[in-house]
N, C-alpha and C positions, 0 to 999 in steps of 0.2 A: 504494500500500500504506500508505503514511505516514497518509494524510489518511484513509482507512478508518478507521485504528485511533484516528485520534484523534477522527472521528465519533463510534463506539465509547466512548472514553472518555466527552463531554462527554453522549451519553446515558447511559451507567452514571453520570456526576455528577448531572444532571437526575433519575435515579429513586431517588439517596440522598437531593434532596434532598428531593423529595415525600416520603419514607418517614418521615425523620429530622425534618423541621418540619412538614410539612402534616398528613399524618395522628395524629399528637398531639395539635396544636391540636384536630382536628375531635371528638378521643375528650374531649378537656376540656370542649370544650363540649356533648356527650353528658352527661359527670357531674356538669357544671353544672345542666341542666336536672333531670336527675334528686335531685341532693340540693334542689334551691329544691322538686322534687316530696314528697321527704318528710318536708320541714319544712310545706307546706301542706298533705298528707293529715293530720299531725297537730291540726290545729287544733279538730277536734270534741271530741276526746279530749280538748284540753287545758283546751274550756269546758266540759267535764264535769267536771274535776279540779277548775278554779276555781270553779264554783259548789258542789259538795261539801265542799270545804277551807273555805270562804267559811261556807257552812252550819253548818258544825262547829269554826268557830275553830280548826283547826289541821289537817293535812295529814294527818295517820292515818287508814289507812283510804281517803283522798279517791279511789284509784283502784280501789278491790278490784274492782268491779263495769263499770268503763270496758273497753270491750274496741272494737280498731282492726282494720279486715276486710282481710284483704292484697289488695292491686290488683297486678291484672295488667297493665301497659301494654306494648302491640306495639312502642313504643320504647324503653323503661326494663327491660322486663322485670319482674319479681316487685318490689313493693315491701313490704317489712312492716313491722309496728310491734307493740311488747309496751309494758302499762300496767304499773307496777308497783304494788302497793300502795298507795306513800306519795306516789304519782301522777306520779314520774320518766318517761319516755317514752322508751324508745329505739327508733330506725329503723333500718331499713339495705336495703339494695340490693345484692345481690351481683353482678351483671351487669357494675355498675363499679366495685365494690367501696368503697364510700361508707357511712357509716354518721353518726348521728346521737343525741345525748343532752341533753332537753329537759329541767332540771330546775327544779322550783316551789320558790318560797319565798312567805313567807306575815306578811306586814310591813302593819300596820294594817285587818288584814281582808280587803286583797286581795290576791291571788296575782299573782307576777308569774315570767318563765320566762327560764332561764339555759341558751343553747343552743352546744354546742360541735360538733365533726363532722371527720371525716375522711376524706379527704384535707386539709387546709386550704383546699387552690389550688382543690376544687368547691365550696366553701361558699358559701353566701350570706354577704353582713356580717352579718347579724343572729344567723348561727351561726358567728361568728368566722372567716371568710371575710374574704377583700380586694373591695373596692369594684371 
């Protein structure tokens, strides 16, 4: 009876621990992939802003007319992106709940882009994400 229950036990330990560490790791790096995914869907978007901004000396305006098609990936689920005007970008991903904000600045002619995003721990570095 003893040794039953403590069979018992050390598999109810084994499937907290798969619960409790493995399967988080595996959803992290699900919204890993998928934020590195909507900071690179954004990228057409964002050389339309630059060469607009670029054209026009200044940012006004640079996104009225940029428009970003939402994707559907069987992994990530719905991805979207809205331009805004002044050619800010913002993403997100509700699947893993991720989201993203691309913004241009416009310092000697050329545009350059300041990306933050949330969660932190799915970011890329380049969207102020950990290495």
């Amino acid at each position: 009876m003893r040794t039953a229950l403590l069979i018992i036990a050390v598999l109810a330990l084994a499937g907290f621990l798969a619960v409790a560490v493995v399967l988080p790791q595996m959803a992290g790096s699900e919204a890993k992939d998928a934020a590195q995914a909507l900071v690179s869907g954004a990228d057409a978007a964002k050389q339309q802003v630059a060469a607009a901004a670029e054209k026009a000396g200044n940012l006004s305006g640079s996104g009225k007319d940029v428009k970003v098609a939402t994707r559907s990936d069987a992994k990530h689920g719905e991805l979207k992106w809205i331009v805004e005007a002044n050619g800010a970008i913002r993403g997100w991903n509700e699947k893993n709940a991720i989201e993203i904000s691309l913004s241009p600045a416009l310092q000697g002619g050329k545009v350059s882009w300041n990306c933050r995003g949330y969660p932190i721990t799915a970011m890329p570095a380049a969207c102020g994400g950990k290495s």
